[in-house]
C-alpha positions as CSV (number, residue, x, y, z in Angstrom):
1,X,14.5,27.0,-4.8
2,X,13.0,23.7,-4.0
3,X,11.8,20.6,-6.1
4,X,8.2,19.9,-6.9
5,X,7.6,16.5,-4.9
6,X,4.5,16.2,-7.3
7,X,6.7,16.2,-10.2
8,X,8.7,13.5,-9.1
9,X,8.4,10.6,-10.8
10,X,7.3,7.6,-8.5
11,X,5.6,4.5,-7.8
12,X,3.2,3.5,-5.1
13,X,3.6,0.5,-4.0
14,X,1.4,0.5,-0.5
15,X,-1.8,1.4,-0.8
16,X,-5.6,-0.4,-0.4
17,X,-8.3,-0.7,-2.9
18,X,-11.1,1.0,-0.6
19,X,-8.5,3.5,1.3
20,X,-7.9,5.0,-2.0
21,X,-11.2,6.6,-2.2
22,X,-11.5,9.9,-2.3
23,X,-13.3,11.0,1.0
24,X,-16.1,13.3,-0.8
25,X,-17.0,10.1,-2.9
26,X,-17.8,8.0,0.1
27,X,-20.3,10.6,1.6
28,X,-21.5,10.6,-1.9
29,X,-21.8,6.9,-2.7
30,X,-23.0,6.9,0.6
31,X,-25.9,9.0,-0.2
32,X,-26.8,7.7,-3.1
33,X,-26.8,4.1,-1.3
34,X,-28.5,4.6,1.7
35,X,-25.5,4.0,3.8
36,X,-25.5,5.7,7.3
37,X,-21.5,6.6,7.8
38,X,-20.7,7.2,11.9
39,X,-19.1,11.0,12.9
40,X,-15.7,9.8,12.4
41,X,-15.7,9.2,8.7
42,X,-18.2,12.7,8.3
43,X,-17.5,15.5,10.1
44,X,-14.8,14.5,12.3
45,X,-12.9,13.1,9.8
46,X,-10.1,12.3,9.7
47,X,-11.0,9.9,12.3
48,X,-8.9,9.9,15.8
49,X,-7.5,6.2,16.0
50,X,-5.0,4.2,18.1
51,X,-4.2,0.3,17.2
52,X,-2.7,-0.1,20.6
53,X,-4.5,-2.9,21.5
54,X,-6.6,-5.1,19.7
55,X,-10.3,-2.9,20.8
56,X,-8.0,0.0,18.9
57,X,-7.6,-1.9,15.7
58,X,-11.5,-3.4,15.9
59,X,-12.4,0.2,15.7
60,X,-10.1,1.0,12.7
61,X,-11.6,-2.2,11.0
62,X,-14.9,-1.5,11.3
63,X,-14.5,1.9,10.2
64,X,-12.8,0.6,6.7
65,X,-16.1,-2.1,6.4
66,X,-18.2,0.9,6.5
67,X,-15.9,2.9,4.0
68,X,-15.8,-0.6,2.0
69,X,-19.9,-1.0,2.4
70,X,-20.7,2.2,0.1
71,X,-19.4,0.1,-2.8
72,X,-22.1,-1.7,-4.5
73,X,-22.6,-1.5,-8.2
74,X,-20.0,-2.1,-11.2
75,X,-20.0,1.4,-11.6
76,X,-18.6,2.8,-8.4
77,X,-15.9,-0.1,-8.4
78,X,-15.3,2.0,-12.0
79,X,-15.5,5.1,-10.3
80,X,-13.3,4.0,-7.7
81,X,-10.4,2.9,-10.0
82,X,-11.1,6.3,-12.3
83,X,-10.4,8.6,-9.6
84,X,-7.6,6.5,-8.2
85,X,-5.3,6.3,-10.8
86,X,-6.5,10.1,-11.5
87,X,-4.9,11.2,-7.9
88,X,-1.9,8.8,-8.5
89,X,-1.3,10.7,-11.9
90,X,-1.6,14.2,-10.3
91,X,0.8,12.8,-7.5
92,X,3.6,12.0,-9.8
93,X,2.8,8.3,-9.8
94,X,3.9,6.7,-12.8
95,X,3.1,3.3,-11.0
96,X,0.7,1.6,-8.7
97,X,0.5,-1.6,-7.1
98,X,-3.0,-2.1,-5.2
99,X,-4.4,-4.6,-2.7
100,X,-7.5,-6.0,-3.1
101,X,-9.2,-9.0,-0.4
102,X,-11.8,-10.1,-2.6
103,X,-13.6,-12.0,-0.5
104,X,-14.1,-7.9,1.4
105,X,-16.3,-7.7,-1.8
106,X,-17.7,-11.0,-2.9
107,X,-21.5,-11.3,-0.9
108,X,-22.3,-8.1,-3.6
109,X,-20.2,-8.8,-6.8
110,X,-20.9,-12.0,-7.5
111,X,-18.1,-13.9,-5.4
112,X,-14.4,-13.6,-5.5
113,X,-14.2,-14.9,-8.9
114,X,-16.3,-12.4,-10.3
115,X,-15.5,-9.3,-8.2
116,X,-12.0,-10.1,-9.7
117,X,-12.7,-9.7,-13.4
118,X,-14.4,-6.7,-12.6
119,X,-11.5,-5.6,-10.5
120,X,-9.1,-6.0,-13.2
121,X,-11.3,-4.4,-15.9
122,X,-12.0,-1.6,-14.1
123,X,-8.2,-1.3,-13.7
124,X,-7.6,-1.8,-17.3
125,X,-9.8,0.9,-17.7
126,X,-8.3,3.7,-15.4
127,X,-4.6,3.0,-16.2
128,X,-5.2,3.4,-19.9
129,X,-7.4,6.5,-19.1
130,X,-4.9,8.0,-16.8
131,X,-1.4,6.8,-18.3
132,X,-0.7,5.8,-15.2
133,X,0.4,1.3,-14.8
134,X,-1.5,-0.3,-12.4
135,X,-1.5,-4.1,-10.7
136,X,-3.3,-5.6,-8.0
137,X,-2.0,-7.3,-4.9
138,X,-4.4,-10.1,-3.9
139,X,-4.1,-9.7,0.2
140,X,-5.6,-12.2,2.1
141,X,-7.1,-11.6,5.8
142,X,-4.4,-12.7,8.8
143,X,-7.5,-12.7,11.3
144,X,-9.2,-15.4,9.1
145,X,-8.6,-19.1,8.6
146,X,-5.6,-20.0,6.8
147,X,-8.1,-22.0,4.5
148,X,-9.2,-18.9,2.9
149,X,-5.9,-17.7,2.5
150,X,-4.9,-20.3,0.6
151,X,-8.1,-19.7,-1.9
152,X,-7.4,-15.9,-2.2
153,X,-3.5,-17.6,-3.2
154,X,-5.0,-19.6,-5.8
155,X,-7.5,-16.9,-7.1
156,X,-4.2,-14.7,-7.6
157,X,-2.2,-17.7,-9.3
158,X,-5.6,-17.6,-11.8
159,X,-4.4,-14.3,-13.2
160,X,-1.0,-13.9,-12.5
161,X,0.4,-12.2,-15.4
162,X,-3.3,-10.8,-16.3
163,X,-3.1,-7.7,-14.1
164,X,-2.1,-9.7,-10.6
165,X,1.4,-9.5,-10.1
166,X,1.3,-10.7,-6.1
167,X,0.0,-11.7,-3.1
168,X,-0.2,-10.1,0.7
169,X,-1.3,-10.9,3.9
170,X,-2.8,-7.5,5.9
171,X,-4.9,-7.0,9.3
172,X,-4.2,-7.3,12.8
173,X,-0.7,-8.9,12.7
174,X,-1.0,-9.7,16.8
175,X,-3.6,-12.1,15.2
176,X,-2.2,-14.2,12.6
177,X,1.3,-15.6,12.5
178,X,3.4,-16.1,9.5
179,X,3.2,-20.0,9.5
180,X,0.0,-20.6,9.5
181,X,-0.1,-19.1,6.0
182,X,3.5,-20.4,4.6
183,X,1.0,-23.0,2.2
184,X,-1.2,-19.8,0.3
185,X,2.2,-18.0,-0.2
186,X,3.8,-21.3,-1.6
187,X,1.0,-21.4,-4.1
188,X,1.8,-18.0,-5.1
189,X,5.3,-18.0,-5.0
190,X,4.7,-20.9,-7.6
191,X,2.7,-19.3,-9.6
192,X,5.4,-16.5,-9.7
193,X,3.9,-13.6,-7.5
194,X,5.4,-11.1,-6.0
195,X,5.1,-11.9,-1.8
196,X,4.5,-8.7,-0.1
197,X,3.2,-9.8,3.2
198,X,2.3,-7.0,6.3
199,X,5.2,-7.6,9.2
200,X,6.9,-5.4,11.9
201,X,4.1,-3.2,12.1
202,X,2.1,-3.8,15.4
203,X,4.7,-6.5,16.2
204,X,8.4,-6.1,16.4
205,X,11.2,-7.6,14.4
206,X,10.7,-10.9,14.8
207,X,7.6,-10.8,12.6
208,X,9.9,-9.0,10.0
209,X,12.1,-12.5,10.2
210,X,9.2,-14.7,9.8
211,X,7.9,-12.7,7.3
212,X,10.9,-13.4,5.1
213,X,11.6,-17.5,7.0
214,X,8.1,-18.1,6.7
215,X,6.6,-16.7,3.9
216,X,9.5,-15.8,1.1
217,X,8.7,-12.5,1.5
218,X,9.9,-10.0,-1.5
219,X,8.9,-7.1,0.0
220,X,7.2,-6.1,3.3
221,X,4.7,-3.8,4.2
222,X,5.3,-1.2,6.9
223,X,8.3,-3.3,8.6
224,X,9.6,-0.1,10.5
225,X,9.6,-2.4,14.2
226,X,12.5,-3.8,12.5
227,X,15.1,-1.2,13.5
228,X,14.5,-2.6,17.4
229,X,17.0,-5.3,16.2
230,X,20.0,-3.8,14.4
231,X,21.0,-7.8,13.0
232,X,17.2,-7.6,11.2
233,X,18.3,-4.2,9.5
234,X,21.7,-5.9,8.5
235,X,19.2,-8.6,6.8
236,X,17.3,-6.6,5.0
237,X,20.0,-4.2,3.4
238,X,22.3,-7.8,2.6
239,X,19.4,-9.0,0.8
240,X,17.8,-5.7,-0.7
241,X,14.3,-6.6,1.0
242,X,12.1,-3.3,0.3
243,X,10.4,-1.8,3.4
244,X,6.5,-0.3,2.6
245,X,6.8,2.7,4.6
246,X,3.9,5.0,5.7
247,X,4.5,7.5,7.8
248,X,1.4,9.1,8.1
249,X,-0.8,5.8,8.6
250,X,2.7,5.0,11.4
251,X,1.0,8.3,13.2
252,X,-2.5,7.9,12.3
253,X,-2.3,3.8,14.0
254,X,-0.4,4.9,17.1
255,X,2.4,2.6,15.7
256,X,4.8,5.7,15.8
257,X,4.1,8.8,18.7
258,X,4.8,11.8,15.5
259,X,6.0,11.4,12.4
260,X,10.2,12.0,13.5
261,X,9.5,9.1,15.3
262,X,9.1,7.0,12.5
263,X,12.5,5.6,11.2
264,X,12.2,6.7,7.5
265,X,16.2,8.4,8.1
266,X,17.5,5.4,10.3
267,X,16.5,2.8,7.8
268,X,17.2,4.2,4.6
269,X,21.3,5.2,6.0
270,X,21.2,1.6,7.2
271,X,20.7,0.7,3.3
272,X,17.6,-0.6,3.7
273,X,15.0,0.1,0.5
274,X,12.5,2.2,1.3
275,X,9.1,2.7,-0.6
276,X,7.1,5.5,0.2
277,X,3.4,4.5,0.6
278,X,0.1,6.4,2.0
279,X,-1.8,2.8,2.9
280,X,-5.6,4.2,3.6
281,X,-5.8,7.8,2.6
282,X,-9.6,7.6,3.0
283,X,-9.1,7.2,6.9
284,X,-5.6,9.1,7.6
285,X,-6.4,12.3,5.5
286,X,-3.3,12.2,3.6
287,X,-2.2,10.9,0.3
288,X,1.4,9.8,-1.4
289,X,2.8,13.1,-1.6
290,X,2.6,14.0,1.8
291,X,4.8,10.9,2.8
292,X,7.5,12.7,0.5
293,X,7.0,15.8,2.4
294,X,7.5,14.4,5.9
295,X,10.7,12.6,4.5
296,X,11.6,16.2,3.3
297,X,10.8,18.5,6.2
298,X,10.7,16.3,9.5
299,X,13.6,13.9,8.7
300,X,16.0,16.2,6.3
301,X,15.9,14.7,3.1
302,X,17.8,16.1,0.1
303,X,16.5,16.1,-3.1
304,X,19.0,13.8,-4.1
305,X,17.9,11.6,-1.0
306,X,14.0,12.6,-2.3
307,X,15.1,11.0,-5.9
308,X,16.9,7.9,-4.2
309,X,13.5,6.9,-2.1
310,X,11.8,7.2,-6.0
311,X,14.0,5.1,-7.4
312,X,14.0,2.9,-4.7
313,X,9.8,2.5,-5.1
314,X,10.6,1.8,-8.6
315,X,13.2,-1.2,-8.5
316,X,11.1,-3.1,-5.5
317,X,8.4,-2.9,-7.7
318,X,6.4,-5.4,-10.3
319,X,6.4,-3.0,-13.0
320,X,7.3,-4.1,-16.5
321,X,11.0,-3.4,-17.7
322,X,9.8,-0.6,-20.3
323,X,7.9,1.6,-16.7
324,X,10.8,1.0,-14.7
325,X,13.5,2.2,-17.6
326,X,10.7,5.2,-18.3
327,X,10.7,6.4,-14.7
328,X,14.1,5.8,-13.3
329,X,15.0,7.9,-16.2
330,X,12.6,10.6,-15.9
331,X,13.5,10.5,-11.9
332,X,17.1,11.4,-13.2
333,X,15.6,13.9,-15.0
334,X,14.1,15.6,-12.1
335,X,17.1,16.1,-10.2
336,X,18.7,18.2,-13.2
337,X,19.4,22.0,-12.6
338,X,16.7,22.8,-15.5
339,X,13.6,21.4,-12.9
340,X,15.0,23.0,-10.1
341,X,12.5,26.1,-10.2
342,X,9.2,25.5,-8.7
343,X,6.6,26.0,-6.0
C-alpha cells in the first residue's frame, strides 16, 4: 500500500501569480480577448525550453508576457485566484504563498497601487472560498533598475500584514546581482517581510551567499547550485535557511539534465530545508503534486521522508501560528497506519 501524495497536507511556498493558471484558461481568456498565443503555449505545449544562455531565458520570458497578456479585466484576475486556490485545495495545499510583480500588471489595472488591492481582494476571495490560506510575495524584477525595486519594496511595506507577508527578487539571475538591490530588501526587512529572494539557480553558490550577505535572505528560491560548495550546504542547514525546490521547472529550464539530477536527496540528508514548489505550472506542465512524486519515485523517498519535506514547507513558511499547528498536525496524521490504504 502506498500514501496518497494528494492527501498530504502541505504548503506551497514557490509558485507565480500567472504560472498558476490553468493552461485551458489561457487559450480561453485568450479567445475571449483577442490574444494571438504562439505554438508553444497551444498545441505544443508544454513548450520545449532551455535557459542556458541568456537568448534561452528571453524565450521563456517572453512566453510568460504572453501567458501574463490574456489577463485584462477584474474578473479574470478573480478567475485566476478562484481556480488557483481551487487546484492548491485538490493538491493537498493547506497553504500558499504567491508572487506577484505588480508593475507585470499595472499599464491595465490601474498601476501597481491599484492592481494590488485588487490582487489581495481577489485573494481574500478564493482562500475563503476554497479553505485554503493564501499570501502574496511582492517579487521585484532583477533585470530592471534597482529603483523600481525599491518601489515594489515599499508597495509591499504598504500592506504588510494585510495579505503581503514578503518580498522576492525573480528573473534572469545572470542579470541582476544581489547588491544592487540590498536597499528594497532593507525596506522590507523593516517593514517585517519575509525575504525570499531567487539565488543559485542559473548561478552557482556564490549567489546562494549573497543572497543571504546581501539581501537577509529568509528563504531562497530554487538554491539547488548550492550543493557545488559543500561549506554553502553547511550554511544553510546551521542556520535553517529553506531551499524552494522545483524539480520539474530544474528540468523544464535546463538548470538540471533529468529530474535524478536535481539534488532534492543530497540536500535534504545534508539537513538542509526543503520546500517543494512547482514555480510556473502554466509553462512546465506539472503542478505541486508531481514534485512530491519525483521526490517519491526518482530519488527514494519514504513516506516518512514524504511527511518530513511537508512539514518542512510548513515551518519555512509565513503562515499564521493557528495553519501551521492545523497542518503539522494533520501531516502527522497522514503518516498513521489508519491512512495508509489508498490509490
Amino acid at each position: 500500500m502506498t500514501h496518497n501524495l494528494t492527501t498530504l497536507p502541505k504548503a506551497h511556498l514557490h509558485l507565480h501569480l500567472t504560472g498558476a493558471m490553468r493552461h485551458s484558461t489561457m487559450v480561453e481568456l485568450a479567445r475571449t480577448h483577442g490574444v494571438s498565443l504562439p505554438p508553444a503555449l497551444t498545441e505544443e505545449w508544454p513548450p520545449r525550453l532551455s535557459t542556458a544562455d541568456e537568448r534561452g531565458w528571453f524565450r521563456f520570458q517572453r512566453l510568460y508576457d504572453t501567458a501574463r497578456s490574456v489577463l485584462r479585466t477584474p474578473d479574470d484576475v478573480y478567475r485566476l485566484l478562484r481556480e488557483t486556490a481551487e487546484d492548491e485545495r485538490a493538491e493537498g495545499s493547506g497553504w500558499l504563498e504567491l508572487q506577484a510583480d505588480p508593475s507585470g500588471y499595472a499599464t491595465r489595472f490601474g498601476g501597481v497601487t491599484a492592481f494590488t488591492e485588487l490582487l489581495l481582494d481577489a485573494v481574500a476571495t478564493a482562500a475563503q472560498a476554497a479553505g485554503v490560506g493564501i499570501g502574496i510575495i511582492i517579487a521585484a524584477n532583477r533585470t530592471r533598475h534597482p529603483m523600481d525595486a525599491r518601489t515594489l519594496a515599499r508597495l509591499a511595506a504598504q500592506f504588510a500584514g494585510r495579505g503581503i507577508v514578503g518580498f522576492g527578487l525573480s528573473n534572469d539571475e545572470r542579470r541582476g546581482p544581489a547588491e544592487e538591490f540590498g536597499r528594497a530588501f532593507g525596506i522590507a526587512e523593516r517593514a517585517g517581510l519575509l525575504l525570499v529572494p531567487h539565488a543559485g539557480e542559473l548561478l552557482g553558490p556564490a549567489s546562494v551567499s549573497a543572497a543571504l550577505d546581501r539581501l537577509h535572505a529568509n528563504r531562497i528560491g530554487h538554491g539547488v547550485r548550492s550543493v557545488e560548495d559543500p561549506e554553502v550546504v553547511k550554511r544553510l542547514a546551521a542556520t535553517g535557511i529553506t531551499l524552494e525546490v522545483c524539480p520539474s521547472s530544474n528540468v523544464s529550464l535546463g538548470v538540471a539534465p533529468d529530474a535524478a539530477a536535481v539534488p532534492v536527496r543530497a540536500l535534504f540528508e545534508a539537513g538542509v530545508p526543503v520546500a517543494l514548489g512547482a514555480d510556473d505550472p502554466l509553462l512546465f506542465g506539472r503542478r505541486l503534486v508531481t514534485q512530491y512524486e519525483i521526490a517519491r519515485d526518482v530519488h527514494d523517498f519514504t513516506p516518512s521522508e514524504l511527511a518530513e519535506l511537508a512539514r518542512m514547507s510548513v515551518l519555512g513558511s509565513a503562515a499564521p501560528a493557528v495553519v501551521r499547528t492545523r497542518l503539522l498536525a494533520a501531516i502527522d496524521a497522514w503518516l498513521a497506519p489508519a491512512a495508509w490504504p489508498s490509490s
